[in-house]
N, CA and C atoms as an extended XYZ file, in Angstrom:
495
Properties=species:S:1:pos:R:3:atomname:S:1:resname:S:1:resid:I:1 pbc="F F F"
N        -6.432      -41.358       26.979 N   UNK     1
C        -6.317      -39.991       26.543 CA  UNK     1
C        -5.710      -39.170       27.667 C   UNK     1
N        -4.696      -38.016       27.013 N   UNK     2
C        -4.351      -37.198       28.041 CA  UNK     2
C        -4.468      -35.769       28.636 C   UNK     2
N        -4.977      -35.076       29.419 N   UNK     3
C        -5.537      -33.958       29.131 CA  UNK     3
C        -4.316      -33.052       30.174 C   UNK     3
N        -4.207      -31.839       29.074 N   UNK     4
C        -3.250      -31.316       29.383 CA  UNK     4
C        -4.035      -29.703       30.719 C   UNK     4
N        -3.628      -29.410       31.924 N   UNK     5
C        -4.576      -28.857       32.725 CA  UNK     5
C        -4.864      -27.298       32.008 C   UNK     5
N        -6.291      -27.362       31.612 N   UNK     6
C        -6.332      -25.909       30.788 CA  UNK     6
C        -6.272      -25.990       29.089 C   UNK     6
N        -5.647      -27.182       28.915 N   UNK     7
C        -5.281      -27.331       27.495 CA  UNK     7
C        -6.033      -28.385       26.799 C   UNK     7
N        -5.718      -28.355       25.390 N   UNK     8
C        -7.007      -29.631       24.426 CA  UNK     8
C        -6.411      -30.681       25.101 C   UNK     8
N        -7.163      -31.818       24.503 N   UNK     9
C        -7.089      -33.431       25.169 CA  UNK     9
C        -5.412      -33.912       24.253 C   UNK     9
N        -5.638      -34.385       24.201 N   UNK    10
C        -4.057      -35.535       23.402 CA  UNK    10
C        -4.318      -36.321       23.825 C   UNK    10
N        -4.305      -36.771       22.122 N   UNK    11
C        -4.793      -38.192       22.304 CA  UNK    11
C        -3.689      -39.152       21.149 C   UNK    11
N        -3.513      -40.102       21.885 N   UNK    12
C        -2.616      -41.082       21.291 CA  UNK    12
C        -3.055      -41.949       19.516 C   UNK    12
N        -4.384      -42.088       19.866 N   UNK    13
C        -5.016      -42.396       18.524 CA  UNK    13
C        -6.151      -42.183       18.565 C   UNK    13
N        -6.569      -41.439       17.782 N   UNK    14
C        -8.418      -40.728       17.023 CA  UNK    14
C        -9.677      -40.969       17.943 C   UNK    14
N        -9.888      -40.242       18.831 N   UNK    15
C       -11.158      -40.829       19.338 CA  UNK    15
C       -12.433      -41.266       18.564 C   UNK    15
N       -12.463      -41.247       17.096 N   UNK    16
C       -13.511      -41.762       16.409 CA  UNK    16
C       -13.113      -40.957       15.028 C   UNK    16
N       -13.603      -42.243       14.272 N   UNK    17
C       -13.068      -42.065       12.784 CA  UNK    17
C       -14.941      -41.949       11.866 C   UNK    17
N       -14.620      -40.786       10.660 N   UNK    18
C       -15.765      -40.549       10.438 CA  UNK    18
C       -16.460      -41.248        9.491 C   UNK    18
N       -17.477      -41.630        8.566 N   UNK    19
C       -17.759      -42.543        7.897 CA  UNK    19
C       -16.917      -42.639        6.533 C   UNK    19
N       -16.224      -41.127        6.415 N   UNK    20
C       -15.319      -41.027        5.378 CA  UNK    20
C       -13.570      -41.537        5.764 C   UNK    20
N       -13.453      -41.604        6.901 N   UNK    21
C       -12.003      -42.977        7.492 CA  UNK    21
C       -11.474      -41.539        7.649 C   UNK    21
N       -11.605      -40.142        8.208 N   UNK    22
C       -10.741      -39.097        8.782 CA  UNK    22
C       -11.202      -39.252       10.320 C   UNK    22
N        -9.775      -38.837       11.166 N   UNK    23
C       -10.477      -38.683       12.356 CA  UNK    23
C       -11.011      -37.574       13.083 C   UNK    23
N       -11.717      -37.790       13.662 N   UNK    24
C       -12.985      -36.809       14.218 CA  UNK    24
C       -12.709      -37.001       15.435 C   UNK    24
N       -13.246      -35.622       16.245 N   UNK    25
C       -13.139      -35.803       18.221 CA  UNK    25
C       -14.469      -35.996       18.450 C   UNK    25
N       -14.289      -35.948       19.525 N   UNK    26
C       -15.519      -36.305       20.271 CA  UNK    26
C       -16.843      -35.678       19.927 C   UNK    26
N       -17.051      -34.320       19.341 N   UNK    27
C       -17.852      -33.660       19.156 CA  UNK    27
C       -17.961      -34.055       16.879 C   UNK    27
N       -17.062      -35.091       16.607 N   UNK    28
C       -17.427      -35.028       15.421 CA  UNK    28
C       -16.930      -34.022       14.109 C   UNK    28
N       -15.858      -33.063       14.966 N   UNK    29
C       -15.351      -31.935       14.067 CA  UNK    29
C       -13.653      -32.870       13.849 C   UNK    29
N       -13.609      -32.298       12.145 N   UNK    30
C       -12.180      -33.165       11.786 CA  UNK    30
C       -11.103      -32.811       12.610 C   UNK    30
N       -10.201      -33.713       13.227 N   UNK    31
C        -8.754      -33.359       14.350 CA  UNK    31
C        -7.731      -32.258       12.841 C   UNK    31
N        -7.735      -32.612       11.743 N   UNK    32
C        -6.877      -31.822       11.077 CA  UNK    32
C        -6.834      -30.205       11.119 C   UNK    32
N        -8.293      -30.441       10.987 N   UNK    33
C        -9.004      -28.472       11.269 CA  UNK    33
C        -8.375      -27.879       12.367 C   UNK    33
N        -8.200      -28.201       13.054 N   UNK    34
C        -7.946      -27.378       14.419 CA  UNK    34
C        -6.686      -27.439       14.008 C   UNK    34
N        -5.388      -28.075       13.611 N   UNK    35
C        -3.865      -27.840       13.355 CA  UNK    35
C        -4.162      -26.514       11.962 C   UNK    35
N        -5.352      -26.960       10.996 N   UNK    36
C        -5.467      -25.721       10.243 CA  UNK    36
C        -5.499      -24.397       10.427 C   UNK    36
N        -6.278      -23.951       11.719 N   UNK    37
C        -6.583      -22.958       12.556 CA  UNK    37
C        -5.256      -22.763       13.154 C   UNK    37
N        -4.417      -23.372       13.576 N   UNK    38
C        -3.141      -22.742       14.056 CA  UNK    38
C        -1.974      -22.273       13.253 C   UNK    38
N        -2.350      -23.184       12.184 N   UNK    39
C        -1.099      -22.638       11.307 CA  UNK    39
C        -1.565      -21.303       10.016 C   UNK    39
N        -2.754      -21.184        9.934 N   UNK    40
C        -2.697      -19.747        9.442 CA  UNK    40
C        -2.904      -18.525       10.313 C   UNK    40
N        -2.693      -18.515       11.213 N   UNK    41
C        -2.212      -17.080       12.281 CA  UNK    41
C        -0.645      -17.328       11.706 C   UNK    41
N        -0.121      -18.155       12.113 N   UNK    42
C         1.811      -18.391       11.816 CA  UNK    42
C         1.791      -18.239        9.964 C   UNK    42
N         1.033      -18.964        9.274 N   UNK    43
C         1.293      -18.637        7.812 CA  UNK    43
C         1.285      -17.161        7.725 C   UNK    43
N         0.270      -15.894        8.326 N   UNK    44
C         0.327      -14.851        8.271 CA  UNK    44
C         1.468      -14.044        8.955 C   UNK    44
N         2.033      -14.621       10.429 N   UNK    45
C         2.751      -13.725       10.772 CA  UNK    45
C         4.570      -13.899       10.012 C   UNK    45
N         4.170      -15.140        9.227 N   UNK    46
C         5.703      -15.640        8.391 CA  UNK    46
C         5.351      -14.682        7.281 C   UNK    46
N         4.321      -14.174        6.428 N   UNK    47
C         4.085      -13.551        5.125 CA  UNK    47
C         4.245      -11.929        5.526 C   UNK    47
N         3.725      -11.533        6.819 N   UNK    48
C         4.215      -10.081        7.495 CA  UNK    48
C         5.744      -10.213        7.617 C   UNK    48
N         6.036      -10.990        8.398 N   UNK    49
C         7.707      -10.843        8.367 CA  UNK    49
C         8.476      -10.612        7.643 C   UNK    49
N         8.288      -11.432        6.343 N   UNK    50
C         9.184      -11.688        5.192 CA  UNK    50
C         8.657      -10.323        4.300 C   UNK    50
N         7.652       -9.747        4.419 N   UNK    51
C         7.611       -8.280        3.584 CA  UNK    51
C         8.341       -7.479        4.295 C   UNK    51
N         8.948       -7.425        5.205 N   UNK    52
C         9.729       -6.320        6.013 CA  UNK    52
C         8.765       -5.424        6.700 C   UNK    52
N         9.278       -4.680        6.996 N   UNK    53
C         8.615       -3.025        8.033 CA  UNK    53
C         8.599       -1.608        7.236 C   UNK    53
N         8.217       -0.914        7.523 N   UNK    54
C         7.962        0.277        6.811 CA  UNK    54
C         9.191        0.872        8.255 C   UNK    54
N        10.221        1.441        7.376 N   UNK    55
C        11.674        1.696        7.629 CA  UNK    55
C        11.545        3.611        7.512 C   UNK    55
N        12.394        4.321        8.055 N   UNK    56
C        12.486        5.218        7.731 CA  UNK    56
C        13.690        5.389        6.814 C   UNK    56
N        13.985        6.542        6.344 N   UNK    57
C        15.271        6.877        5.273 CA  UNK    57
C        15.998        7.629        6.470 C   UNK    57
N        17.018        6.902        5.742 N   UNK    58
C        18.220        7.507        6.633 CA  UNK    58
C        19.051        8.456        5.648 C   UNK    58
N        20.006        9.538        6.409 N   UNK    59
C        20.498       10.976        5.656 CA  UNK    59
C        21.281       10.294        4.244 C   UNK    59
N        21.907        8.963        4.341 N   UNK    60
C        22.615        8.248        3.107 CA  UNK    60
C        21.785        7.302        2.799 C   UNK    60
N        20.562        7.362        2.664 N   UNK    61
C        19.638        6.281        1.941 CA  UNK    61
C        19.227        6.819        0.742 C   UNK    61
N        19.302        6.358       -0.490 N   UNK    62
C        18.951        6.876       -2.171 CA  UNK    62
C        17.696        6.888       -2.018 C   UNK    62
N        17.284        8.272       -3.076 N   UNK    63
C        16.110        8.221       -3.474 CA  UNK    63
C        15.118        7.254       -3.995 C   UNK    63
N        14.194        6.882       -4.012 N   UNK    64
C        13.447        5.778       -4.709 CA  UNK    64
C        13.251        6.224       -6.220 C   UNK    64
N        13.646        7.543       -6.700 N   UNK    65
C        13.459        7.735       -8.011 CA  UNK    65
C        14.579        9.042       -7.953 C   UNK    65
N        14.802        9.962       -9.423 N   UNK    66
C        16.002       10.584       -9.740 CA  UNK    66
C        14.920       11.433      -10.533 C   UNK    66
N        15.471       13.080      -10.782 N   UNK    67
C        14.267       14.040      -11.528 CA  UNK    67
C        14.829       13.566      -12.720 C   UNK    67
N        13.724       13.824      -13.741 N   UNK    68
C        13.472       13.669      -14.964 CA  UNK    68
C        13.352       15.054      -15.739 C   UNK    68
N        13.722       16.071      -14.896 N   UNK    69
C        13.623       17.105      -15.585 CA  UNK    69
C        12.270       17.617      -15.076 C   UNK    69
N        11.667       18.975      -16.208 N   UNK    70
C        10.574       19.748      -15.469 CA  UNK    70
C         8.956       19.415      -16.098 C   UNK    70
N         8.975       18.211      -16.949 N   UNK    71
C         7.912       17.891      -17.334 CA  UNK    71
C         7.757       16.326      -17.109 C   UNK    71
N         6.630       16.180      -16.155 N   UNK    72
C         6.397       14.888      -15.522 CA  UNK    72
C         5.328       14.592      -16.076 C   UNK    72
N         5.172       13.100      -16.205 N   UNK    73
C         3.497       12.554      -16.608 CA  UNK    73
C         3.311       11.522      -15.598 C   UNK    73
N         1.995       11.109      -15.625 N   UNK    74
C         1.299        9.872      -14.765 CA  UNK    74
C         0.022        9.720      -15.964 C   UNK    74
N         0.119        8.265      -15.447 N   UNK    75
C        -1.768        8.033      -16.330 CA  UNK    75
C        -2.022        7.512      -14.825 C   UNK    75
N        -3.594        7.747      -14.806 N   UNK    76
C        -4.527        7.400      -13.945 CA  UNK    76
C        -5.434        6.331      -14.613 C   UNK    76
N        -5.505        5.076      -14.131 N   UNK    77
C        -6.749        3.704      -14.530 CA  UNK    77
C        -7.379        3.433      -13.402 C   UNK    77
N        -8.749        3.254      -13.091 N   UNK    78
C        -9.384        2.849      -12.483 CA  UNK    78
C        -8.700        3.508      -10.929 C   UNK    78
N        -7.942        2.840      -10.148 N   UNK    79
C        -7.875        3.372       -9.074 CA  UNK    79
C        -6.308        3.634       -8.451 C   UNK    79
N        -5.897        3.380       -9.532 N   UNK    80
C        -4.055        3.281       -9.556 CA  UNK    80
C        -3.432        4.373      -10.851 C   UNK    80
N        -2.410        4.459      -10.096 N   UNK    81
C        -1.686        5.682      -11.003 CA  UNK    81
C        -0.517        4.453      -11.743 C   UNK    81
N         0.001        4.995      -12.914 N   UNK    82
C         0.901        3.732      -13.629 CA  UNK    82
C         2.142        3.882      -12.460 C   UNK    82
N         3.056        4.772      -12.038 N   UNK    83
C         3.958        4.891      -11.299 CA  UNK    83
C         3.614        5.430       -9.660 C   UNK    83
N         4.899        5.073       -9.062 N   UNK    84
C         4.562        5.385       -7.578 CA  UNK    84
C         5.715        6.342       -6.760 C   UNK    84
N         6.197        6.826       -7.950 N   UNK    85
C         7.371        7.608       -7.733 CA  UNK    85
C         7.670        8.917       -8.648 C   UNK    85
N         7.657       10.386       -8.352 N   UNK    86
C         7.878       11.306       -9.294 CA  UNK    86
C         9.178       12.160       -8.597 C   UNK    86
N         9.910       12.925       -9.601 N   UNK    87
C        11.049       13.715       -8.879 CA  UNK    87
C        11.139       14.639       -9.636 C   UNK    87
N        11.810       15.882       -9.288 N   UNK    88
C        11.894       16.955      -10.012 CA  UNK    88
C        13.153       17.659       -8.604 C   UNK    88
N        13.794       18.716       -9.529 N   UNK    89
C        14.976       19.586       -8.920 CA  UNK    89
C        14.308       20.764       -7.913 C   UNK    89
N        15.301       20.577       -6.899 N   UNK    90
C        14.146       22.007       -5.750 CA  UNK    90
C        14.533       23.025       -6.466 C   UNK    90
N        13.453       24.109       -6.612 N   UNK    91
C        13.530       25.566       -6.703 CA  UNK    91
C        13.527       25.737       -8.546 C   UNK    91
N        12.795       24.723       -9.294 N   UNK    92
C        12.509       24.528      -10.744 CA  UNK    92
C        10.432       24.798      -10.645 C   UNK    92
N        10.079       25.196      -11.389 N   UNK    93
C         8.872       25.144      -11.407 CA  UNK    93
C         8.921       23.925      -12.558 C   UNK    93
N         7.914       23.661      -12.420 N   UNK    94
C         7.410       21.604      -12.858 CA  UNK    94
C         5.642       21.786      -13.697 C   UNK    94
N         5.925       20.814      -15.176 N   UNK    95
C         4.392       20.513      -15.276 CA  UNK    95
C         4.214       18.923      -15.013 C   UNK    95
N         2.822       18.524      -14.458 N   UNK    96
C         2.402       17.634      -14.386 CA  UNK    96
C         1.519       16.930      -15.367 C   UNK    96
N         2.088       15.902      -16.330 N   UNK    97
C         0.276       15.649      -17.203 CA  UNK    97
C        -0.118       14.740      -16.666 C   UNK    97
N        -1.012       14.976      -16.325 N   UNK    98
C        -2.497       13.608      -15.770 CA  UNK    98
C        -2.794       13.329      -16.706 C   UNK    98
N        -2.916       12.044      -17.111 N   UNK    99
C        -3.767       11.463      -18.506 CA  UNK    99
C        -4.966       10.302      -17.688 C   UNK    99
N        -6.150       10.663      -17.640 N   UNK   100
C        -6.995        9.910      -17.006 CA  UNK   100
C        -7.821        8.680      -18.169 C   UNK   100
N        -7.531        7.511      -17.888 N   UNK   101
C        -7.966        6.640      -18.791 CA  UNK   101
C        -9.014        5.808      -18.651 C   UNK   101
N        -9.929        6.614      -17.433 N   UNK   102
C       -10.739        6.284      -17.339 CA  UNK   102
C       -12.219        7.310      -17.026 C   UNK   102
N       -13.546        6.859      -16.260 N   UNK   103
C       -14.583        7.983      -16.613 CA  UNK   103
C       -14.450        8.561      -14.821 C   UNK   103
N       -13.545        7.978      -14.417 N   UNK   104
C       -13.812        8.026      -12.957 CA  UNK   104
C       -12.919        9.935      -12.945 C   UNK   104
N       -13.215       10.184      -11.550 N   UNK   105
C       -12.566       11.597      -11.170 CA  UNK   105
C       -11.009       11.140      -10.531 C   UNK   105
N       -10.550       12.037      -10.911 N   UNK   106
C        -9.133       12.181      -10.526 CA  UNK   106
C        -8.298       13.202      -10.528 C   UNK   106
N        -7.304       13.385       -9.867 N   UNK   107
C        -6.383       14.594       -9.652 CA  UNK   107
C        -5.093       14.437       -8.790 C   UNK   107
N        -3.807       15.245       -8.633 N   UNK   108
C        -2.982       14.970       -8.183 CA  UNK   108
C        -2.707       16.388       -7.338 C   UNK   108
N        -1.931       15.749       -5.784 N   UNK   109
C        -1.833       16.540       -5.002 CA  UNK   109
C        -1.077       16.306       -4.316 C   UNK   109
N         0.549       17.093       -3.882 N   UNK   110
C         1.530       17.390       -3.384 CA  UNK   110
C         1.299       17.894       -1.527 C   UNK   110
N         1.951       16.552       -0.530 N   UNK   111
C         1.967       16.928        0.424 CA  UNK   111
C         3.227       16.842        0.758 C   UNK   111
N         3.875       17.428        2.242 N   UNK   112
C         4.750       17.386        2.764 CA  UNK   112
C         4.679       15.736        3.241 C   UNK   112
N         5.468       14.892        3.543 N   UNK   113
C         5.483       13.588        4.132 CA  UNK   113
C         4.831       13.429        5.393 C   UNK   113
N         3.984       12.701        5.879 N   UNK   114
C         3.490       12.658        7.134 CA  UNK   114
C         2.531       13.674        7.641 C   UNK   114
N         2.055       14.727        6.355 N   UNK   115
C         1.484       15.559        6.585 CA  UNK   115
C        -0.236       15.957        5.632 C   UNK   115
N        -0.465       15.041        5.423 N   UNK   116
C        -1.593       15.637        4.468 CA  UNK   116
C        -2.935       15.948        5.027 C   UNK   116
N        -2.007       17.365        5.474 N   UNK   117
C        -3.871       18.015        6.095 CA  UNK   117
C        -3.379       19.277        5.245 C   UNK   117
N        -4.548       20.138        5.415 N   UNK   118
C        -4.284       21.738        4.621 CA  UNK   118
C        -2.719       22.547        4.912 C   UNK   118
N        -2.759       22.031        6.145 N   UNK   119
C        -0.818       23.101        6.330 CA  UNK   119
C         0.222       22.178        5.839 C   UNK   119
N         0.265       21.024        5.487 N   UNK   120
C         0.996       20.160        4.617 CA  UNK   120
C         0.894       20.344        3.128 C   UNK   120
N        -0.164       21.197        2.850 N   UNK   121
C        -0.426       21.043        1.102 CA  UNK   121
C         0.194       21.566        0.709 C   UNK   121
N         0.721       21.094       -0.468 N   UNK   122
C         2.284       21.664       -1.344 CA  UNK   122
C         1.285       22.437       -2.319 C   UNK   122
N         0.872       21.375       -3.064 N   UNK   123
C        -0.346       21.805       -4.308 CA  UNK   123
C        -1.291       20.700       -4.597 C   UNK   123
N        -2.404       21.703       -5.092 N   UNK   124
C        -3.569       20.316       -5.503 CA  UNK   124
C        -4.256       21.073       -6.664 C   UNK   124
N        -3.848       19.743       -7.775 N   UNK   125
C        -4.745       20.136       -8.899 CA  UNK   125
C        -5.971       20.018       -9.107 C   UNK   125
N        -6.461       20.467      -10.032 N   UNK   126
C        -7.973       20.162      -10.284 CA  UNK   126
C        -8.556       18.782      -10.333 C   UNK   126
N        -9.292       18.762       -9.977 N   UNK   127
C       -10.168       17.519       -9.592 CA  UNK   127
C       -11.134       17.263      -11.510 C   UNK   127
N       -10.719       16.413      -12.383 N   UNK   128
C       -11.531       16.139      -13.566 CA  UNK   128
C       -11.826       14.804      -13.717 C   UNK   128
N       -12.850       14.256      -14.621 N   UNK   129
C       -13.625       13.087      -15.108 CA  UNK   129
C       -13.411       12.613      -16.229 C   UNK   129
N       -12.540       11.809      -16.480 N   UNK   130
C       -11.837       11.270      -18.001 CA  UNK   130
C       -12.856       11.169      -18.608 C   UNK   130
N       -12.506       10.394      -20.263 N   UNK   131
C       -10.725       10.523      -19.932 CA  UNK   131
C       -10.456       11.218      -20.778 C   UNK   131
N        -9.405       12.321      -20.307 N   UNK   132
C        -8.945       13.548      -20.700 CA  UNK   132
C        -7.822       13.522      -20.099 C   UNK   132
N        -6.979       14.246      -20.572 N   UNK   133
C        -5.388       14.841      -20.233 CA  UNK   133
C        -5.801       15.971      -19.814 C   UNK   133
N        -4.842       16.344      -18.487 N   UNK   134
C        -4.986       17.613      -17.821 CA  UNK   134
C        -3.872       17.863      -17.421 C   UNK   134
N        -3.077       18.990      -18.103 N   UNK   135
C        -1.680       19.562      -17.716 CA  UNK   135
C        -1.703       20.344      -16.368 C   UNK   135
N        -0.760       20.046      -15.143 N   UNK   136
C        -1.207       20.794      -14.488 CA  UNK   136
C         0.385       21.653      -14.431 C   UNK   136
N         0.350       23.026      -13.710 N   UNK   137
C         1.856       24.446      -13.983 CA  UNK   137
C         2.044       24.314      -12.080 C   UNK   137
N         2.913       23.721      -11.952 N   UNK   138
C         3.408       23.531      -10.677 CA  UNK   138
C         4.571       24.194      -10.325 C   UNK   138
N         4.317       25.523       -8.885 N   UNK   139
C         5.350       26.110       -8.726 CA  UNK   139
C         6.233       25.418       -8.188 C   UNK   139
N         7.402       26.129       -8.297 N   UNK   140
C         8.860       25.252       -7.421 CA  UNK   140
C         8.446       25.025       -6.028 C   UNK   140
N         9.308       23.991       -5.812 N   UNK   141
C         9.192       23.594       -4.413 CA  UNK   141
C        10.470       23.746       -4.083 C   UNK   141
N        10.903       24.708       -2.934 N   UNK   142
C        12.194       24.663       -3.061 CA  UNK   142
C        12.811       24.335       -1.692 C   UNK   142
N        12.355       23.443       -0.951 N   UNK   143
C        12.814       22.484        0.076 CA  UNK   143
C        12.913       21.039       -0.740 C   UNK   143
N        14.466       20.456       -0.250 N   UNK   144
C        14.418       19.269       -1.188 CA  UNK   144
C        13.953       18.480        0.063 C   UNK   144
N        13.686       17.213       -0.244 N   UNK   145
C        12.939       16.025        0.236 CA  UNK   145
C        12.087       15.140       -0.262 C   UNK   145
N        11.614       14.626        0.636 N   UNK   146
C        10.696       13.533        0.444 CA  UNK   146
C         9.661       13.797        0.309 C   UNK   146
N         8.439       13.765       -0.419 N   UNK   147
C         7.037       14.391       -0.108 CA  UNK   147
C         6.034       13.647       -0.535 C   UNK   147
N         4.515       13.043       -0.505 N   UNK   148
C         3.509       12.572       -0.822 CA  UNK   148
C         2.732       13.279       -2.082 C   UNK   148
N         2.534       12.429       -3.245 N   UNK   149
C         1.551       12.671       -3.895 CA  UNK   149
C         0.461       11.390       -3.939 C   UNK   149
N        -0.385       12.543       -4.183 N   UNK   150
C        -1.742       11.505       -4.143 CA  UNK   150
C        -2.779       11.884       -5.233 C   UNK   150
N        -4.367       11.187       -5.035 N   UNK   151
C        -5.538       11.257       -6.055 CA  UNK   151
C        -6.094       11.282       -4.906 C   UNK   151
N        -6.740       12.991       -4.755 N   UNK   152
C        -7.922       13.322       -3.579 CA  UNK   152
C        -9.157       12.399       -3.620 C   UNK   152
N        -9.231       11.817       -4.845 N   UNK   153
C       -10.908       10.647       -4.619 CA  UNK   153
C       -10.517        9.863       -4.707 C   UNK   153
N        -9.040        9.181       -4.743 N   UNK   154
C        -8.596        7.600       -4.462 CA  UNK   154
C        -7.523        7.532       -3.305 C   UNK   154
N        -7.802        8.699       -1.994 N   UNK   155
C        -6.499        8.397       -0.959 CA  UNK   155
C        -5.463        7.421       -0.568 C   UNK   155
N        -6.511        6.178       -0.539 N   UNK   156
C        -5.633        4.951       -0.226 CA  UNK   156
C        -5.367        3.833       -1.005 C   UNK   156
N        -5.308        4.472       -2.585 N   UNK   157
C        -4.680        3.265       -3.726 CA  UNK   157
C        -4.296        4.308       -4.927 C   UNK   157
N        -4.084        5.203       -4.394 N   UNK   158
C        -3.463        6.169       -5.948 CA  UNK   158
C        -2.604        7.392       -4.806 C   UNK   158
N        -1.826        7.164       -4.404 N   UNK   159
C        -0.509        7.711       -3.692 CA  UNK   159
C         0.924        6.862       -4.347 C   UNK   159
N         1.701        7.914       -3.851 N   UNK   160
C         3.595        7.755       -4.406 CA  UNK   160
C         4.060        8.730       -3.530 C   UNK   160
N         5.427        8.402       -3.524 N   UNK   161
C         6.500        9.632       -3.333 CA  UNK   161
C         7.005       10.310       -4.625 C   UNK   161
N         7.012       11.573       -3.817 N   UNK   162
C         7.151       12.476       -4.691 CA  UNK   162
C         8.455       13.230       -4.114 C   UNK   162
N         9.780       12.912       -5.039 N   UNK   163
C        10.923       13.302       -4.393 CA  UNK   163
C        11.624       14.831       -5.108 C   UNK   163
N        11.778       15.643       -4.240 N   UNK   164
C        12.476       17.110       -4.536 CA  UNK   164
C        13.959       16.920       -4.089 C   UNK   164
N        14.841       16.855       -5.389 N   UNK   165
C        16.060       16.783       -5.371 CA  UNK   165
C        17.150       17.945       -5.138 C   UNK   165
């Protein structure tokens, strides 16, 4: 056997095979396990890679969505909104329908990008308990851009962009 200084042993063939014919080290734990243990850190950092990076938009990068005009809908289920993208024209006032399809609370709320504390708030609708439809009368926004909508009782699984054209 060869021991590498600082490093596991290497070994040319199995220091002991278990009553089931896999080989085992010295302490009796399977030699495969430990190649298992190395290759899911690398299975994970190959599955991060290949999703890409969270990129910024550049001044000629397209919108992720196009306005639809001044009456928008979303349904709300359980903890997800059906879409993750809304748009409307700057300097148009906009309705929103929430259709909540479920008993849980929900509501929708307009931030500036990178900003959702109180001096970022565009607008925030009422907070209701399905399931009910709730129209909400949204003034113009009349800076175009990029902006965050969200569900104040689902922050981190019921958000989108919300684009002002």
């Amino acid at each position: 056997m060869n021991r590498t200084p600082g490093g596991p042993s290497v070994a040319s063939r199995p220091e002991r095979m278990s009553p089931a014919g896999e080989e085992v080290d010295a302490m009796g734990v399977r030699r495969w396990h430990a190649g298992i243990r190395l290759l899911v850190p690398w299975s994970v950092v190959v599955a991060l890679a290949s999703c890409g990076g969270a990129t910024e938009k550049g001044p000629g990068d397209p919108a992720p969505c196009e306005p639809e005009g001044t009456a928008l809908s979303i349904v709300a289920e359980d903890t997800v909104f059906d879409r993750d993208c809304m748009a409307v024209r700057a300097g148009q006032p906009f309705t929103i329908e929430l259709r909540s399809e479920d008993t849980q609370e929900h509501n929708v709320a307009i931030f500036r990008e990178g900003e959702e504390t109180p001096a970022g708030l565009i607008f925030r609708g009422e907070t209701f308990r399905g399931p009910q439809t709730l129209v909400y009368e949204v003034p113009a926004i009349a800076e175009a851009g990029t902006y965050v909508f969200r569900c104040d009782v689902h922050l981190s699984t019921m958000r989108g962009t919300f684009v002002v054209a």
